[in-house]
Every structure is written in C-alpha cells, then in structure tokens.
DSSP file (Angstrom, degrees, kcal/mol; ACC not computed):
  #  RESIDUE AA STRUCTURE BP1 BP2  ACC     N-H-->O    O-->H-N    N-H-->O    O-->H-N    TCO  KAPPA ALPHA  PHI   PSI    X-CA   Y-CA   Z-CA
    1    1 A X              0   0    0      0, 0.0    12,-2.9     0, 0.0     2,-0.3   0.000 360.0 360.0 360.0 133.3   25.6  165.2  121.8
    2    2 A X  E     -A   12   0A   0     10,-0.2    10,-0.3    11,-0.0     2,-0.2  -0.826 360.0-150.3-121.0 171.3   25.4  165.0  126.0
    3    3 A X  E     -A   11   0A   0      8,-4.4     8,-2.3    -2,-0.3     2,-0.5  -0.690  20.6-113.0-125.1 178.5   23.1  165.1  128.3
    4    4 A X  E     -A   10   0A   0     -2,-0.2     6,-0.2     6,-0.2     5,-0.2  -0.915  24.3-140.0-129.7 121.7   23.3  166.2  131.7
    5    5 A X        -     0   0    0      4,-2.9    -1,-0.1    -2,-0.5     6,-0.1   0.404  43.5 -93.3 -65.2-146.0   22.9  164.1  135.1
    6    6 A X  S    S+     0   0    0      1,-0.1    -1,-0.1     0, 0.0     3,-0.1   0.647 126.8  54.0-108.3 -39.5   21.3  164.7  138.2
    7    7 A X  S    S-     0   0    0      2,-0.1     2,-0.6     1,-0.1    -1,-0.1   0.659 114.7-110.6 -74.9  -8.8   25.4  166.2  139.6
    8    8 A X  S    S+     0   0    0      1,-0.3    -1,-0.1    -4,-0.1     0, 0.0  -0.622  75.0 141.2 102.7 -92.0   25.5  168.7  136.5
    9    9 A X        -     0   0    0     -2,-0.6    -4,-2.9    -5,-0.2    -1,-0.3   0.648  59.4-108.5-146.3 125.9   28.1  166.8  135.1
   10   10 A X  E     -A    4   0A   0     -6,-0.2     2,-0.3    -3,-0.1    -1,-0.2  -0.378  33.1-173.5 -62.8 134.7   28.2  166.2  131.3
   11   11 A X  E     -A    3   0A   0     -8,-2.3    -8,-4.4    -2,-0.2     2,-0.2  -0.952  34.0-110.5-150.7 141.7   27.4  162.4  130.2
   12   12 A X  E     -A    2   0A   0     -2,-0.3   -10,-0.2   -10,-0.3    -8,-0.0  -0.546  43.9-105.8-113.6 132.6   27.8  161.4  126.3
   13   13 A X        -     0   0    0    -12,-2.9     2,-0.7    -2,-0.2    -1,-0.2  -0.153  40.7-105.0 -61.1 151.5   24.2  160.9  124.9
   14   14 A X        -     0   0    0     -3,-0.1    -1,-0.1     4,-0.1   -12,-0.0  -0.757  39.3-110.1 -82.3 128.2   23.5  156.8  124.5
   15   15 A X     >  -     0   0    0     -2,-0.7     4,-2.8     1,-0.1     5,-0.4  -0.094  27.9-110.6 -13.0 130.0   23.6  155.6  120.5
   16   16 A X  H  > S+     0   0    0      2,-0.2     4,-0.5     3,-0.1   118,-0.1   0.736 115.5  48.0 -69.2 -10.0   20.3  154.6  119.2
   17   17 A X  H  > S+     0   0    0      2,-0.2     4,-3.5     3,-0.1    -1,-0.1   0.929 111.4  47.3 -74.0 -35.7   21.6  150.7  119.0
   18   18 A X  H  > S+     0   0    0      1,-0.2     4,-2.1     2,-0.2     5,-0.3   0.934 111.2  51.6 -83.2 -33.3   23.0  150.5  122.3
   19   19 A X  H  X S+     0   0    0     -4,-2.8     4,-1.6     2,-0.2     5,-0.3   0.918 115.1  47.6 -66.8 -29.0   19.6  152.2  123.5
   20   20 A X  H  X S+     0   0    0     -4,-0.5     4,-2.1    -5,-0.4     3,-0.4   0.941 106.1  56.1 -46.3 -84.9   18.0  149.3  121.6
   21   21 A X  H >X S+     0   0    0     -4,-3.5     4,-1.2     2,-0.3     3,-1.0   0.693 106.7  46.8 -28.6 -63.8   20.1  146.8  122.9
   22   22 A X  H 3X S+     0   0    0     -4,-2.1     4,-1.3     1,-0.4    -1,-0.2   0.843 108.4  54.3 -80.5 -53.4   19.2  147.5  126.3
   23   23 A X  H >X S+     0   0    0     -4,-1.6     4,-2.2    -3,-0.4     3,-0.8   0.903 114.7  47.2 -47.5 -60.1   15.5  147.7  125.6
   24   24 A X  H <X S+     0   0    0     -4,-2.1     4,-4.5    -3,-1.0    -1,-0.3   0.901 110.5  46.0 -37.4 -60.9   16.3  144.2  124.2
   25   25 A X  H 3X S+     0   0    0     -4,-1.2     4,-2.6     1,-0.3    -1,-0.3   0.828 116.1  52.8 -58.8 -41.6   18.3  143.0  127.2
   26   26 A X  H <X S+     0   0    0     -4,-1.3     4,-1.0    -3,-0.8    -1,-0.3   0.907 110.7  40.2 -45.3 -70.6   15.4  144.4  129.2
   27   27 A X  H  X S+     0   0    0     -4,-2.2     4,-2.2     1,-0.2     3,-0.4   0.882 113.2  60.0 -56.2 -51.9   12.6  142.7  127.5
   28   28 A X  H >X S+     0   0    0     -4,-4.5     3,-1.2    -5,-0.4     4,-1.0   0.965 109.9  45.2 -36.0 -62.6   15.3  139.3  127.4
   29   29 A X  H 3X S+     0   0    0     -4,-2.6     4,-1.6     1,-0.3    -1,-0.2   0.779 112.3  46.7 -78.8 -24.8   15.3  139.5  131.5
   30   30 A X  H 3X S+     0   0    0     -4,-1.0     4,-1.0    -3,-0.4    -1,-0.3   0.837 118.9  44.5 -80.7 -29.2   11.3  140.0  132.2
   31   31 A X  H <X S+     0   0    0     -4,-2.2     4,-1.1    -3,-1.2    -2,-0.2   0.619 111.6  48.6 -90.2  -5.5   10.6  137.1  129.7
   32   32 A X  H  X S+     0   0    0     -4,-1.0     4,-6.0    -5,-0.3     5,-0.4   0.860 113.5  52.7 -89.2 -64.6   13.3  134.9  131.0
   33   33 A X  H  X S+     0   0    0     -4,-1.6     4,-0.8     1,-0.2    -2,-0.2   0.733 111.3  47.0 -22.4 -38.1   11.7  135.8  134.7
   34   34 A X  H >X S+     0   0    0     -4,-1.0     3,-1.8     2,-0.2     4,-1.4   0.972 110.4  47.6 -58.0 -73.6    8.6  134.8  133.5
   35   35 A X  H 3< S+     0   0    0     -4,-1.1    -2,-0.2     1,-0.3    -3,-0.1   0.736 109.3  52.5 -18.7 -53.1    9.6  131.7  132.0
   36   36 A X  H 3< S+     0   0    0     -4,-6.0     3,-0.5     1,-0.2    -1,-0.3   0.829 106.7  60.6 -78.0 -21.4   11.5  130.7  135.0
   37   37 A X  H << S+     0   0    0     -3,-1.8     3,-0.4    -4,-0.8     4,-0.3   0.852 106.9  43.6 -46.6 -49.3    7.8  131.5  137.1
   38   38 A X  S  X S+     0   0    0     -4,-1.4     4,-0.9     1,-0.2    -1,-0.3   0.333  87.7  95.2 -93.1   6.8    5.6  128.9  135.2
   39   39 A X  T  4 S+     0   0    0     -3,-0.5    -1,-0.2    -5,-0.3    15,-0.1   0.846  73.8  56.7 -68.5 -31.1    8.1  126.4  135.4
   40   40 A X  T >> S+     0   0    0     -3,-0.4     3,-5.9    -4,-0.2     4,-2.3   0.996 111.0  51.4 -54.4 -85.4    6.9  124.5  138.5
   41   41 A X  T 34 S+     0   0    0     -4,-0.3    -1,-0.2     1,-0.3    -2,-0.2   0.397 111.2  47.1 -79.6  28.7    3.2  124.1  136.5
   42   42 A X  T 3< S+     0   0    0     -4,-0.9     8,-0.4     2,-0.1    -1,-0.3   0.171 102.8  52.1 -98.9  38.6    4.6  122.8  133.6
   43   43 A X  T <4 S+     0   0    0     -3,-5.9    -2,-0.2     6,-0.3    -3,-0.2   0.405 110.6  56.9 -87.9 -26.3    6.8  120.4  134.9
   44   44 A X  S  < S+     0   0    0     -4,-2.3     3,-0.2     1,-0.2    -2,-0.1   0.887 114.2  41.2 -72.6 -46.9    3.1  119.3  136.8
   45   45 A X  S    S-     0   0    0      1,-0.2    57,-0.3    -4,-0.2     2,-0.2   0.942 139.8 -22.7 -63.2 -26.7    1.6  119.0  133.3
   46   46 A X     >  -     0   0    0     55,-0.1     4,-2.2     1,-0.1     3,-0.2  -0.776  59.3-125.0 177.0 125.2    4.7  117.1  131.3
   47   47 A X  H  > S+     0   0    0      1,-0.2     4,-1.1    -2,-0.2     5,-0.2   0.857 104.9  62.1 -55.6 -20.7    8.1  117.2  132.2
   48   48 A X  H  > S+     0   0    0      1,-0.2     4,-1.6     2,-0.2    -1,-0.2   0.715  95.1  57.5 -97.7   2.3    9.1  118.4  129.2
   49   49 A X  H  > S+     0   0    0     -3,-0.2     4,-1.6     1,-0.2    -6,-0.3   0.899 109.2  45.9 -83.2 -32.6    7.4  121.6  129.3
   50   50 A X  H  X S+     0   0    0     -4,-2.2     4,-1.4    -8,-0.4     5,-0.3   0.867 111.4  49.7 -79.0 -26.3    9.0  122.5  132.3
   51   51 A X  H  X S+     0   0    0     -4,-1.1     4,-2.4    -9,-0.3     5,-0.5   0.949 116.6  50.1 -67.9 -62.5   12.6  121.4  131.0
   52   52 A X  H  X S+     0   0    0     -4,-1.6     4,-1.8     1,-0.2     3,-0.4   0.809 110.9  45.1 -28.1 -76.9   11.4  123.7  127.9
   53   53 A X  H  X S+     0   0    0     -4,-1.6     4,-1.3     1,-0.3    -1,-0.2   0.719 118.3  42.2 -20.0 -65.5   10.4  126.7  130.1
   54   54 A X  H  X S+     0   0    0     -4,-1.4     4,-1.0     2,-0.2    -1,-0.3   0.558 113.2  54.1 -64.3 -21.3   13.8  126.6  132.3
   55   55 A X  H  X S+     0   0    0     -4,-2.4     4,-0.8    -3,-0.4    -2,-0.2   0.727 109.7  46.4 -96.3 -30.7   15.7  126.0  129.3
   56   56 A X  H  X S+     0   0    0     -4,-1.8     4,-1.4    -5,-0.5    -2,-0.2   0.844 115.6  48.1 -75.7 -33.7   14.0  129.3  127.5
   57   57 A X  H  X S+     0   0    0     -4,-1.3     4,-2.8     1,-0.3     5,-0.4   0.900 106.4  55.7 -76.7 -29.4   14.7  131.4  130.6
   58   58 A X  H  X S+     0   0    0     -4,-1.0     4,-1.2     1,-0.2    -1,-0.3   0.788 107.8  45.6 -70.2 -39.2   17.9  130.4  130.9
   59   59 A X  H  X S+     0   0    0     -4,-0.8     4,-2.4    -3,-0.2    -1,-0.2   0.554 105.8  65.9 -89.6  -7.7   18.9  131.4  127.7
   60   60 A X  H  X S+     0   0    0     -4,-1.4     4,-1.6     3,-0.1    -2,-0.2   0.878 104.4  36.5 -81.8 -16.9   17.3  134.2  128.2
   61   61 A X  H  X S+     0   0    0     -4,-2.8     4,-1.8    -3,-0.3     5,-0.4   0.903 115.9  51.4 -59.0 -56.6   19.4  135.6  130.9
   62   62 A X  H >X S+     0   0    0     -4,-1.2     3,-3.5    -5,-0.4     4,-2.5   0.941 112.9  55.3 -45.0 -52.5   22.8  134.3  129.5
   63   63 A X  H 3X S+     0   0    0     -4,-2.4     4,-6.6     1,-0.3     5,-0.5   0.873 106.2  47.7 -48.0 -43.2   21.4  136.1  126.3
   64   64 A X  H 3< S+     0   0    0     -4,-1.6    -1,-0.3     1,-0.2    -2,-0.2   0.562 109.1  50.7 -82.8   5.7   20.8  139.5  128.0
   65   65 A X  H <X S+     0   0    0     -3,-3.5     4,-0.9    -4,-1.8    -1,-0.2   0.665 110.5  48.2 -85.4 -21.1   24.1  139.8  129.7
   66   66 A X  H  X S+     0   0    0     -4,-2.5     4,-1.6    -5,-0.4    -2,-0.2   0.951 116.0  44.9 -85.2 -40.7   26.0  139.1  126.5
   67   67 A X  H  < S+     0   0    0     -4,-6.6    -3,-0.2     1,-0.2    -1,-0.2   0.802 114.3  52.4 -74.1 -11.4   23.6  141.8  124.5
   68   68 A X  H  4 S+     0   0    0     -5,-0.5    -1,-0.2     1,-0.1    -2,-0.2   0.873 116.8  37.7 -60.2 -40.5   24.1  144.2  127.4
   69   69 A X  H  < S+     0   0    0     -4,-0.9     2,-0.2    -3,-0.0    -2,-0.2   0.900 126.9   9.1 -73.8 -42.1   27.8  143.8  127.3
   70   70 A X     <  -     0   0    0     -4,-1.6     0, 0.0    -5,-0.1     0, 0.0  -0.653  55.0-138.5-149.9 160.7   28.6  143.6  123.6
   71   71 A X        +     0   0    0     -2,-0.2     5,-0.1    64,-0.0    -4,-0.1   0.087  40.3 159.8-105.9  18.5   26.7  144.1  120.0
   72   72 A X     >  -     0   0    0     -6,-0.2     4,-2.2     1,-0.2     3,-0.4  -0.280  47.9-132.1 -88.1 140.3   28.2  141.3  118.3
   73   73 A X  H  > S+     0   0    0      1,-0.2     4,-1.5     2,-0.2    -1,-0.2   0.539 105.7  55.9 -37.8 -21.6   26.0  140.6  115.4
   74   74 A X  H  > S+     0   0    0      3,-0.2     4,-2.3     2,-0.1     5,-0.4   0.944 105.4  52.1 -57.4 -69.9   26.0  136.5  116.4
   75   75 A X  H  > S+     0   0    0     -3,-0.4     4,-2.1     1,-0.3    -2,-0.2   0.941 117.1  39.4 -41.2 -45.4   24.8  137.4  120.0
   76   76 A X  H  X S+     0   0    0     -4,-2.2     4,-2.9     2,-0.2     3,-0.3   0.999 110.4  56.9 -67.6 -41.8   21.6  139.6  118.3
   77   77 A X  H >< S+     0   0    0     -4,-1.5     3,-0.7     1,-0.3    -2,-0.2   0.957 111.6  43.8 -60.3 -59.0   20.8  137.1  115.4
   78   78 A X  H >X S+     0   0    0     -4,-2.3     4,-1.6     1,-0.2     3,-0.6   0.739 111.5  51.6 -55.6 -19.4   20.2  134.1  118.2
   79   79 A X  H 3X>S+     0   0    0     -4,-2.1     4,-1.2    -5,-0.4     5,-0.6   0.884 116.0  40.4 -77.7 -38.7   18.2  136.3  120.5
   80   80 A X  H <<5S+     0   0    0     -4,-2.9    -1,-0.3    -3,-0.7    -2,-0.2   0.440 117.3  54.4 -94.5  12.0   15.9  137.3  117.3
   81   81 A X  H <>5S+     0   0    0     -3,-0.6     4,-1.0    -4,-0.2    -2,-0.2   0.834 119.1  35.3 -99.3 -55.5   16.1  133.1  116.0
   82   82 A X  H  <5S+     0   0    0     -4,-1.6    -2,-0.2     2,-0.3    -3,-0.1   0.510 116.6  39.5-123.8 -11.0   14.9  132.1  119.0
   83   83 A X  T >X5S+     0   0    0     -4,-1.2     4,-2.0     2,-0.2     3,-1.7   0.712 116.3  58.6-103.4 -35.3   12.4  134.2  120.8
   84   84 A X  H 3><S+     0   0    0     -5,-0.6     4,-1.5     1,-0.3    -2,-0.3   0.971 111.6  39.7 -55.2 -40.1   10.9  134.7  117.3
   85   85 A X  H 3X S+     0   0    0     -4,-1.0     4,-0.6     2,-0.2    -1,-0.3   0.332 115.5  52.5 -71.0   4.2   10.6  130.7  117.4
   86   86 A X  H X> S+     0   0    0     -3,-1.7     4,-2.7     3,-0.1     3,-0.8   0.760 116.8  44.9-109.3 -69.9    9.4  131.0  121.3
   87   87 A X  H 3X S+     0   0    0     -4,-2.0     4,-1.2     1,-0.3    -2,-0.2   0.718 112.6  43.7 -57.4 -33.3    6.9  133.4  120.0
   88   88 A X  H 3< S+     0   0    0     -4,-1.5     4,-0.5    -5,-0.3    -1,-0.3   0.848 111.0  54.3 -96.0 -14.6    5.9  131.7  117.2
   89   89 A X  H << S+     0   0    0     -3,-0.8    -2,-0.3    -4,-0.6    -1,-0.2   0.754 114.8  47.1 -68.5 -17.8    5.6  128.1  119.3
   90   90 A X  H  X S+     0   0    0     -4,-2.7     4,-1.9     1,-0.2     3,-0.3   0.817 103.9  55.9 -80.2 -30.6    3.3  130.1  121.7
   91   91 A X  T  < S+     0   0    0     -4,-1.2     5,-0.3    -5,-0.3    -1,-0.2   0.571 115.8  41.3 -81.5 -26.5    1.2  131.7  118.7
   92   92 A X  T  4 S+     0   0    0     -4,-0.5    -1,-0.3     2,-0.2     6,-0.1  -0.401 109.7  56.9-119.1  48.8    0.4  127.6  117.5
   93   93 A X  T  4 S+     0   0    0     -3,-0.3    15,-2.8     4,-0.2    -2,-0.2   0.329 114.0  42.2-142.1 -35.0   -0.2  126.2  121.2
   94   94 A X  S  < S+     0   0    0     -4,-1.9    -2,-0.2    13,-0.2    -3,-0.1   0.575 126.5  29.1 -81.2  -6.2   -3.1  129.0  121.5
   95   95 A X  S    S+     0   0    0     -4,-0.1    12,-0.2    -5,-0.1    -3,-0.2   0.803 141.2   4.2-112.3 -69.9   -4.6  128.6  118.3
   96   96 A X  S    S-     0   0    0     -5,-0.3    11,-0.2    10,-0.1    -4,-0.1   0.759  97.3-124.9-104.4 -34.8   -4.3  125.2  116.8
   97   97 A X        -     0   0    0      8,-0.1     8,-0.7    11,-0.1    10,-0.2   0.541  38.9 -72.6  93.0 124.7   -2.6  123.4  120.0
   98   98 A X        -     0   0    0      8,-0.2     7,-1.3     1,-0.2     2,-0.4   0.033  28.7-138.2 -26.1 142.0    0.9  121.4  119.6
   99   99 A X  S    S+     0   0    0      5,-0.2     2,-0.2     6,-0.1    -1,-0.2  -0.274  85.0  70.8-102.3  58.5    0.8  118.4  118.0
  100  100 A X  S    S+     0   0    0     -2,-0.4     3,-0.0     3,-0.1     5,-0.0  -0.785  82.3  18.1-142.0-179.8    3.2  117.0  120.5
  101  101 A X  S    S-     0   0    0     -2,-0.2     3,-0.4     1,-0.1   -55,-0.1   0.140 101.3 -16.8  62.3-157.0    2.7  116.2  124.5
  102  102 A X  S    S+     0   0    0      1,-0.3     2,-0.5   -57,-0.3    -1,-0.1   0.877 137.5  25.1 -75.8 -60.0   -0.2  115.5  127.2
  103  103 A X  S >  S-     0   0    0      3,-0.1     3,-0.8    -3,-0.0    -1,-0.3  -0.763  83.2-156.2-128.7 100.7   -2.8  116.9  125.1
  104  104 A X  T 3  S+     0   0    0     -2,-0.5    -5,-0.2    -3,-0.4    -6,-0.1  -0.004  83.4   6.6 -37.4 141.9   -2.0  116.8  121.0
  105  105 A X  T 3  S+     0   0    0     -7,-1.3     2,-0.5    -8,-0.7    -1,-0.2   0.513  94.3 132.2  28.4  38.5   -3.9  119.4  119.1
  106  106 A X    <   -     0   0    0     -3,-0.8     2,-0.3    -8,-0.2    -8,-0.2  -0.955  45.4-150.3-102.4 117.9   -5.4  121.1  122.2
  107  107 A X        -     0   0    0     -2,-0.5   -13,-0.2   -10,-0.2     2,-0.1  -0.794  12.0-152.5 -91.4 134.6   -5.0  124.9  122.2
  108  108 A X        -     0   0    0    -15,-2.8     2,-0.1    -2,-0.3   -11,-0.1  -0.519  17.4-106.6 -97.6 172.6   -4.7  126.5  125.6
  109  109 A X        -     0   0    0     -2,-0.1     5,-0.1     1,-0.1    -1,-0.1  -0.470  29.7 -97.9-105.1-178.4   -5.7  129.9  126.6
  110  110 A X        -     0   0    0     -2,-0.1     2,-0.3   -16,-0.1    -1,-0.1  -0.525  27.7-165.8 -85.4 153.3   -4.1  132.8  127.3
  111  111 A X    >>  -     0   0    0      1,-0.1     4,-2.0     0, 0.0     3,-1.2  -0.958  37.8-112.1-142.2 157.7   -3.3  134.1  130.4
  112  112 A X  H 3> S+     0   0    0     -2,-0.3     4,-1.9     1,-0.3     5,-0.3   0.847 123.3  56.8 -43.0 -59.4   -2.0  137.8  131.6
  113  113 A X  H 3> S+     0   0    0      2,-0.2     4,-7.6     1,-0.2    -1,-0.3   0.966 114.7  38.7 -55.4 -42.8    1.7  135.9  132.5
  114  114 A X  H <> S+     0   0    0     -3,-1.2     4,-2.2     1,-0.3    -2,-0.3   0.994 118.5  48.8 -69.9 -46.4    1.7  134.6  128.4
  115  115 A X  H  X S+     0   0    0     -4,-2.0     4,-1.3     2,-0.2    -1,-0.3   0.868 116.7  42.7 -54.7 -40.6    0.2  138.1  127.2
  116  116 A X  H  X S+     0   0    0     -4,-1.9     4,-2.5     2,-0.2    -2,-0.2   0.869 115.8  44.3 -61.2 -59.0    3.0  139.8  129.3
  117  117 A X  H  X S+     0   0    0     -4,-7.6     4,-2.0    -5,-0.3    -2,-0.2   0.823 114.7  55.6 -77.5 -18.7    5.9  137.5  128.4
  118  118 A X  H  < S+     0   0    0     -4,-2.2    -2,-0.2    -5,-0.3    -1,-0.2   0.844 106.7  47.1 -28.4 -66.7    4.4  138.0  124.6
  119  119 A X  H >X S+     0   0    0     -4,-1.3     4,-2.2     2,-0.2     3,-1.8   0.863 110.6  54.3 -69.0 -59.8    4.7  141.7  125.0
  120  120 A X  H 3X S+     0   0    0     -4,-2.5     4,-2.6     1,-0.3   -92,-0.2   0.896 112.7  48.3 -25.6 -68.6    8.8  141.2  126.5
  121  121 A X  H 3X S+     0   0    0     -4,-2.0     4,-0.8     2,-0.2    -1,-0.3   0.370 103.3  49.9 -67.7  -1.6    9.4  139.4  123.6
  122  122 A X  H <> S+     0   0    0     -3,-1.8     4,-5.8     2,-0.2     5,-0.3   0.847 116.4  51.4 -88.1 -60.8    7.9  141.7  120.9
  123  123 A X  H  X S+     0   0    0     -4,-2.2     4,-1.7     2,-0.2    -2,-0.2   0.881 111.5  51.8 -44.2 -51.6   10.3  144.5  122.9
  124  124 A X  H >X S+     0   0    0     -4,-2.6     3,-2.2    -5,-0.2     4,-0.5   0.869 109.4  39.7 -28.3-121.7   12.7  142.2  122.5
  125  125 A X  H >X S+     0   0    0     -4,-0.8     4,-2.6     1,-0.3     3,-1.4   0.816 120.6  48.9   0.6 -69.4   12.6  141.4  118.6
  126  126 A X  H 3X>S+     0   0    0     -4,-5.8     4,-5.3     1,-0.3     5,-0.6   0.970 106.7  51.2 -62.2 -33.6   12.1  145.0  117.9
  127  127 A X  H <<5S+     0   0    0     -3,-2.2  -103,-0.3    -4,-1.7    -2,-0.3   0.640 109.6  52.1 -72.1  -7.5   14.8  146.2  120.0
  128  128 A X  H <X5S+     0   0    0     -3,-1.4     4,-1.0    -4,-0.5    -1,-0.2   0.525 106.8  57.0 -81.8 -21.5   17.3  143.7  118.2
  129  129 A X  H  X5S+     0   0    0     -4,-2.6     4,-2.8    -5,-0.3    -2,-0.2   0.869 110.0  40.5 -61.9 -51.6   16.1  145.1  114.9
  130  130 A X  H  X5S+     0   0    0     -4,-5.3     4,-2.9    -5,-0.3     5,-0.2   0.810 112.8  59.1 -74.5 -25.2   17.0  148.6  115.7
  131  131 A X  H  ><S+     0   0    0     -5,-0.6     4,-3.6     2,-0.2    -1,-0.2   0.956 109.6  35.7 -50.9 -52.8   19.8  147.3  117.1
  132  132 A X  H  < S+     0   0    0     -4,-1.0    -2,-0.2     2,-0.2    -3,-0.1   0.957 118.6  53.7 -65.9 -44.0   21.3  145.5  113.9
  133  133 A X  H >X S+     0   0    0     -4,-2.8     3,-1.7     1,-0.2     4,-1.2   0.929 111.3  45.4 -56.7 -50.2   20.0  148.4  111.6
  134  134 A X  H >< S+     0   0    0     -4,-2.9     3,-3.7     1,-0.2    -2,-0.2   0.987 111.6  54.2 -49.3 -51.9   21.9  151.0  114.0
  135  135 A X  T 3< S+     0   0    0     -4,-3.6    -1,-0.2     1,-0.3    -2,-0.2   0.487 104.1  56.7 -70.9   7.1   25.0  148.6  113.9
  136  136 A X  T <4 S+     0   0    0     -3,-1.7    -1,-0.3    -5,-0.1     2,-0.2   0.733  84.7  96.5-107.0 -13.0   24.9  148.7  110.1
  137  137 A X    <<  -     0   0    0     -3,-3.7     2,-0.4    -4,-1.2     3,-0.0  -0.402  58.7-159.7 -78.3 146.1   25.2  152.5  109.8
  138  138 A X        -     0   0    0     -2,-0.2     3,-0.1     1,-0.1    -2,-0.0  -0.669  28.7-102.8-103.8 153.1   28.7  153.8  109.2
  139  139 A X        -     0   0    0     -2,-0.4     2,-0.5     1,-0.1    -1,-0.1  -0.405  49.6 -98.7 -53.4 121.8   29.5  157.6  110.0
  140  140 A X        -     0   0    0      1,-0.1    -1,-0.1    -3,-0.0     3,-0.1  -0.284  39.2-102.6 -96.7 166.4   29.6  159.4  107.1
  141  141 A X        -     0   0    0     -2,-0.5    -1,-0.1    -3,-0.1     3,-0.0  -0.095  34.2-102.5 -59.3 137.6   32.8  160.2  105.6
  142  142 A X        -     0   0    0      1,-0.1     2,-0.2     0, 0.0    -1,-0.0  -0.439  49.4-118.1 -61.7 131.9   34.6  163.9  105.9
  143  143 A X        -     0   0    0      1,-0.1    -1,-0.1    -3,-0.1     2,-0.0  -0.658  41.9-105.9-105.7 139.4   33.4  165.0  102.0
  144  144 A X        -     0   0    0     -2,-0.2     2,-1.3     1,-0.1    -1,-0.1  -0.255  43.3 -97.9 -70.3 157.1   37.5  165.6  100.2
  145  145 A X        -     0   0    0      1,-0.2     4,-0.4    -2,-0.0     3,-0.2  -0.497  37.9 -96.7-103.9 123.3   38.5  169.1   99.7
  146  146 A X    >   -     0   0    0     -2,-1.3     3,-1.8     1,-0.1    -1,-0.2   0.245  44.4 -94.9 -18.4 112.0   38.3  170.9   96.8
  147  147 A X  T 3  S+     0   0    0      1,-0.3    -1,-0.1     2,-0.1    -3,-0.0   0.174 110.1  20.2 -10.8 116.3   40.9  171.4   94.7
  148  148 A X  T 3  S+     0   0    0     -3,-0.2    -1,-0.3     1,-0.1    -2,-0.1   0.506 100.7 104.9  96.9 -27.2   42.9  174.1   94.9
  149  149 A X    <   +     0   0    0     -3,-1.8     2,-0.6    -4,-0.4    -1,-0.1   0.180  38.5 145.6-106.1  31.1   41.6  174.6   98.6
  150  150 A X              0   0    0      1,-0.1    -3,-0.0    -5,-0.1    -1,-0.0  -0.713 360.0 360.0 -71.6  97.3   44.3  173.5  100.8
  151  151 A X              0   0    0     -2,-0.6    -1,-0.1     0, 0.0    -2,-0.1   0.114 360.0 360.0 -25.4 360.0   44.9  175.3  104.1
C-alpha cells in the first residue's frame, strides 16, 4: 500500500509498529521535556528528586532516539519497565505519598505538568504495546500449490 505526498510522488505506507514506535518515541520526548522542566523545583525540595527527574528525562531522550531508529525488542521492553515504574511511582506519591524523602507519607497534588507527562507516558506504554504485538506478526506464508498444478 502507498500513499501519496504533497509532490505527487508515491511514498510506501508506514507499518502499524513503526507508526507505534514513533507515537512511542513521541510520547518518550514530551515526557522527557517535561521531566527535564521540573527539575530546578525538585532539586529546591530534595536533591534527590531533582537527580531522579534529570535522570528520567535523560533516559527518556536516549530512549526515543534508539526506538526511533531501530525496533529491537530490548530497546521497547526498557521503555515499557521503566515509564511503567515512573508511572506507577507517580500514581503512590499522589495517593498514599512516598515513604522515602523531605516529607514520608505525604501525597502531593497533581498539577497540569504531572497530568500532561502522565498522559505522554500512557502514549508511550501503549505505543510500545502495539509496537511489540506488530513486531511479533510474521507475513503469512505463500499457501503450496496443488498438486498436479505446476505452471
């Protein structure tokens, strides 16, 4: 199947994994942005929430040039291990509150940035699912020719 650009000119339709991926890579680079936004006030609140922050964005970038670039099944599984663990430390810091750092079992509240980078990472996750599920389907196979039926 093609599509056709803006010149006319025939262009080979994108794969629904590699259109995944991208959506992935997408979602990777707005949450990393994010990440890298808040870092300043939480390095004011505990240093090691800002080390945390810069240390998630940062792997979110690296991550979304290597799933831009490439499918390999490593590169997707850590992007969905670890923003599913980003997601789910965010999910216990509003509800029940860490039991680590300046204030132990204090839940903070959301704000538009956390709902936003929330949202990235969902786009994320899902777009690494349909990614791995595309990258497991195989083409199917040219059915053998009858007997007898040879050109």
């Amino acid at each position: 199947m093609t599509t056709t650009d803006t010149a006319g000119t025939a262009v080979p339709a994108s794969p629904p994994a590699l259109t995944a991926r991208r959506a992935a890579a997408a979602g990777s680079v707005l949450a990393a942005l994010i990440h890298y936004a808040v870092v300043p006030e939480h390095l004011d609140e505990w240093w090691a929430y800002g080390v945390f922050f810069s240390a998630v964005g940062m792997f979110q970038l690296i991550w979304a040039v290597l799933a831009h670039t490439g499918d390999e099944r490593p590169v997707l599984l850590s992007g969905l291990a670890v923003n599913l663990g980003v997601l789910a430390l965010w999910a216990v810091s509003r509800t029940s509150g860490l039991p680590f750092g300046p204030e132990p079992g204090e839940a903070e509240a959301v704000g538009v940035l956390d709902v936003l980078s929330g949202a990235a990472e969902l786009v994320l996750v899902a777009g690494i699912l349909l990614a791995l599920r595309g990258s497991r389907r195989r083409p199917a196979e040219t059915p053998a020719e009858p007997a007898g039926e040879s050109g």
